[in-house]
C-alpha positions, 0 to 999 in steps of 0.5 A: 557604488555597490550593487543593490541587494535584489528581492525575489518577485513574487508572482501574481497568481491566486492563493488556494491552498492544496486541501483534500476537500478540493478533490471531493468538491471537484468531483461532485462538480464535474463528474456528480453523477459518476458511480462509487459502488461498494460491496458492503459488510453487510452483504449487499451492493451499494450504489451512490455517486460521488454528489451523494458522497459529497453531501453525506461528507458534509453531514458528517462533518457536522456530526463530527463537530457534534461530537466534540471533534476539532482541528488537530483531533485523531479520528481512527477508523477500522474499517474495508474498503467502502463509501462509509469510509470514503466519507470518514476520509473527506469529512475528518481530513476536510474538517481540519481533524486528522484521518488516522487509519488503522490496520485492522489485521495487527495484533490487538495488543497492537492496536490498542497501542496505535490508538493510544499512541495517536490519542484517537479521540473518536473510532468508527469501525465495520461490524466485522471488527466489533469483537477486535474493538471491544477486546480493546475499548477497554484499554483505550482511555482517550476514545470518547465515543465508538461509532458503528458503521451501520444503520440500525436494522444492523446494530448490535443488539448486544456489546460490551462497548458502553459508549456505541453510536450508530453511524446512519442515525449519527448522519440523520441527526445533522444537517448537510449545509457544511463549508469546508473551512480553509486552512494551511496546506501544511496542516496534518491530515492523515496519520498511518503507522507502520506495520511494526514487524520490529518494535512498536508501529511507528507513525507518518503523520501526512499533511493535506499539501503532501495528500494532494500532491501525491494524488496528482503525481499519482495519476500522470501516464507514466504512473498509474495513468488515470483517467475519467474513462477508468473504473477503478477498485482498490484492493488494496485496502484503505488503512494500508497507506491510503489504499496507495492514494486511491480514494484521493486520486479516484476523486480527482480524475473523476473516474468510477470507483468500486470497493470490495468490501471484506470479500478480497478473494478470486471468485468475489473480486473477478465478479466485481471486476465483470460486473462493474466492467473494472480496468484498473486494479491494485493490491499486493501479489498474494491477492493477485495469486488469489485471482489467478488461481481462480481464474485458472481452475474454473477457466475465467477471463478478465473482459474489461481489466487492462491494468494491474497495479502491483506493489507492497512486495516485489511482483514475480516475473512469473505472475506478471507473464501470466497476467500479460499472456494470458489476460492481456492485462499489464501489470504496472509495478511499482515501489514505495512505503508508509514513509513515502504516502506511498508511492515512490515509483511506477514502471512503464515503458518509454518510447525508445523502448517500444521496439524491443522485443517482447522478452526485452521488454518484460525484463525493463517492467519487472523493475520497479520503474521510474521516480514519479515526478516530485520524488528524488532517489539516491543508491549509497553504499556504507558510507553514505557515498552514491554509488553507479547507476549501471543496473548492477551496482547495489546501494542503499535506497534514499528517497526525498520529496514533498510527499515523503516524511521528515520524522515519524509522529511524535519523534519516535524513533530519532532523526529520521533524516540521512543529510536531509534524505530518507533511508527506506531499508531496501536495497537497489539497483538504479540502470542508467535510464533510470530505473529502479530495482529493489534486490531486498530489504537491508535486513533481508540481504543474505550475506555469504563469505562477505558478499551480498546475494539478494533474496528476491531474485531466488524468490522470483526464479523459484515462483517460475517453477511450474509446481511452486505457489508460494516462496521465500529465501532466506539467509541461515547460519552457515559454519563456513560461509556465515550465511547460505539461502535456504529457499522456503516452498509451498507447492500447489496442489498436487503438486511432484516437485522434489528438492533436487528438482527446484535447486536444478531449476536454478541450473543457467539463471544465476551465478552458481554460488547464489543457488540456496544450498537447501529446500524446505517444503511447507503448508503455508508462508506466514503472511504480515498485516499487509499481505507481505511474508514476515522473513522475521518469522521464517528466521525466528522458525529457521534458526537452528537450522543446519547447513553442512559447510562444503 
């Protein structure tokens, strides 16, 4: 007699969908009194807890509804960091419509095409960037209404914009008795677009289970490690990928938040760093070199901060010993992208590498660390086979998991899929122990006589020079070598430090035919909408440059 096919047993648990709202929820529950402090654009500090952010939430959810805005409707925001924005996270995502933060820092004519690719229905924006939305409102066909992230003490008494409100009358006009509706966990809840450095922004359309999920991951030890007992501020900002999930993963532990505003510069961040007693921050490194900078020329330490969450770029070696000898902050690197909610992996140590010695230690942190729980990495070479995780061999970075996209909004792009793994652009090394070691993006790799040279780590040796602020290699047409590095400085202040000096420096470190064959001394590096230096533009800059073949 045949075997009898067999079913799967379902389980017998309950059926609660993963919905943003349940963070917000949570935290008013069980940590209503804690704190969310915000430096508002209108120059003062603001305190409220997460009960008040809870109950404006709700409020704003009925004025949403007020306006027209339903499941499935893009609400954008251009907005800083701050409680405002906190609420349009919650009440839009938690109402069933759709969180599209955009980038405020992108070109105008970039902005209007974001908006109008997303078909935003309503945009709520700071006062700061009143001009940026009048410059665009204009062009902006399917926004019905744009809101103001103000009272009316602070309104414009004069605009082009036809169709303002004023976000705290909109809030005094409804009622704060609003249950969030349930839904499928898979229905969308966030929309970010890419930065766009190469064509049109392209968009990732996150869902509330993929939001939850990161959030969750996000916050375990060997991530980013958060607890109740944290405060935490976000430089990163809040339409750059969610401020890294921040405003999601904050609620969750119930921890303390406290948010900038506009004012992202050393003096004002350390302020709010001692004032509010902060000890976990994040941002890109050029924040970070703000900070330091600061820090060093009026003689400031940091009393309460003991980690420093550092990605969008890879973080200099030199950066985090300053950090860890000097503050005794530890900087948690980490990796990840738009296309990945964003965050892909942390570095911290494991136990058997507690007894190392310090140097050891440091070379394992300046790696971009482990996969967080959830997420899946791959290396592969051309063909698309996986290649040795020995720390040495360079691949193709491929991620996959519940969190990272299947297709860019809309379709644009094509397939964005590799056999069901998704290429990020970087390249990467993988040690046996797991680790992960951007060495470049795939369009930044400098390729010299058919072999690679990876232009992150001439970068980092470089920032270790006592007299560099700033560097950036690139690859320059050489007639012998196809391409050569040509290392790209801005000093400090100051500063003596000659040609001959810095391509001395690279004397022991690296393989002699990886030294940049050339130096070039500038004002400033240009910075990207995400606080990254755009290699494109320093390409397009250096083009005709010269090398002479050896």
């Amino acid at each position: 007699m045949p075997n009898s096919v067999k079913r799967p047993l379902p389980g017998q648990m309950m059926h609660q969908p993963l919905l943003i709202s349940n963070l917000l929820v949570h935290a008013d529950r069980h940590y209503g009194d804690t704190e969310i402090v915000s430096r508002r654009v209108e120059g003062d500090i603001h305190r409220y807890t997460y009960r008040d952010c809870h109950r404006r939430a709700r409020t704003l959810a009925n004025a949403l509804a007020a306006l027209g805005a339903g499941q499935g409707d893009r609400i954008a925001t251009l907005a800083w960091n701050g409680y405002r924005h906190l609420e349009l996270y919650y009440a839009v995502s938690g109402s069933g419509a759709v969180l599209h933060t955009v980038n405020p820092r992108l070109f105008a004519e970039q902005v209007a095409y974001i908006v109008n690719h997303a078909e935003d229905l309503l945009l709520f924006f700071d006062l700061s960037f009143l001009p940026l939305v009048e410059a665009i409102a204009p062009q902006c066909p399917t926004v019905k209404a744009f809101i103001a992230l103000c009272g009316r003490e602070h309104f414009p008494a004069e605009t082009t914009i036809a169709n303002l409100l004023c976000y705290e009358e909109l809030l005094a006009a409804h009622s704060d008795a609003f249950a969030w509706p349930q839904f499928d966990e898979n229905t969308a809840s966030g929309l970010c677009y890419t930065s766009g450095t190469t064509g049109n922004p392209k968009g990732a359309l996150y869902s509330h289970r993929s939001t939850v999920l990161h959030a969750y991951a996000s916050t375990m030890p060997d991530a980013l490690g958060l607890s109740s007992r944290d405060v935490i501020l976000p430089v990163v900002p809040m339409f750059h990928v969610n401020a890294w999930g921040l405003p999601y993963s904050a609620p969750l532990t119930g921890a303390k938040l406290v948010f900038p505003g506009p004012a992202t510069d050393g003096k004002s961040l350390h302020e709010l760093f001692e004032s509010e007693r902060v000890t976990l921050s994040a941002g890109v490194p050029t924040v970070w070199l703000g900070l330091l900078g600061y820090l060093q020329q009026n003689a400031k330490k940091l009393a309460t901060l003991n980690r420093a969450v550092i990605g969008g770029s890879a973080c200099p070696p030199a950066m985090m010993e300053t950090f860890r000898k000097q503050h005794a902050v530890e900087v948690v690197h980490a990796w990840g992208m738009t296309e990945l909610s964003p965050l892909g992996t942390a570095c911290r140590l494991q136990a058997k590498h507690l007894d190392l010695a310090p140097d050891e230690q440091a070379a394992i942190l300046e790696k971009q660390g482990h996969a967080l729980s959830g997420v899946d990495i791959r290396i592969v070479d051309d063909e698309g086979q996986e290649v040795a995780w020995d720390g040495k061999t360079p691949g193709n970075l491929m991620a996959r998991g519940p969190w990272v996209i299947s297709g860019y909004y809309k379709g644009e792009g094509g397939d964005a899929l590799q056999d069901g793994w998704f290429p990020t652009g970087d390249v990467a090394t993988i040690d046996s122990d797991g680790y992960l070691q951007i060495t470049d993006r795939s369009k930044d790799v400098i390729k010299s006589g058919g072999e690679w040279i990876g232009s992150i780590d001439l970068e980092n040796i470089a920032m270790q020079h006592p007299d560099v602020e700033q560097a950036a290699c690139i690859g320059v047409h050489h007639p012998k070598w196809d391409e050569r590095p040509l290392l790209v400085v801005v000093k400090k202040p100051d500063a003596a430090a000659t040609r001959e000096d810095l391509l001395a420096f690279y004397d022991g470190k690296i393989a002699k035919w990886w030294r940049p064959d050339d130096v070039v001394f500038v004002d400033a590096l240009p910075i990207g909408a995400t606080g990254k230096v755009m290699k494109n533009v320093l390409r397009t800059q250096f083009r005709d440059y010269s090398l002479q073949a050896a």
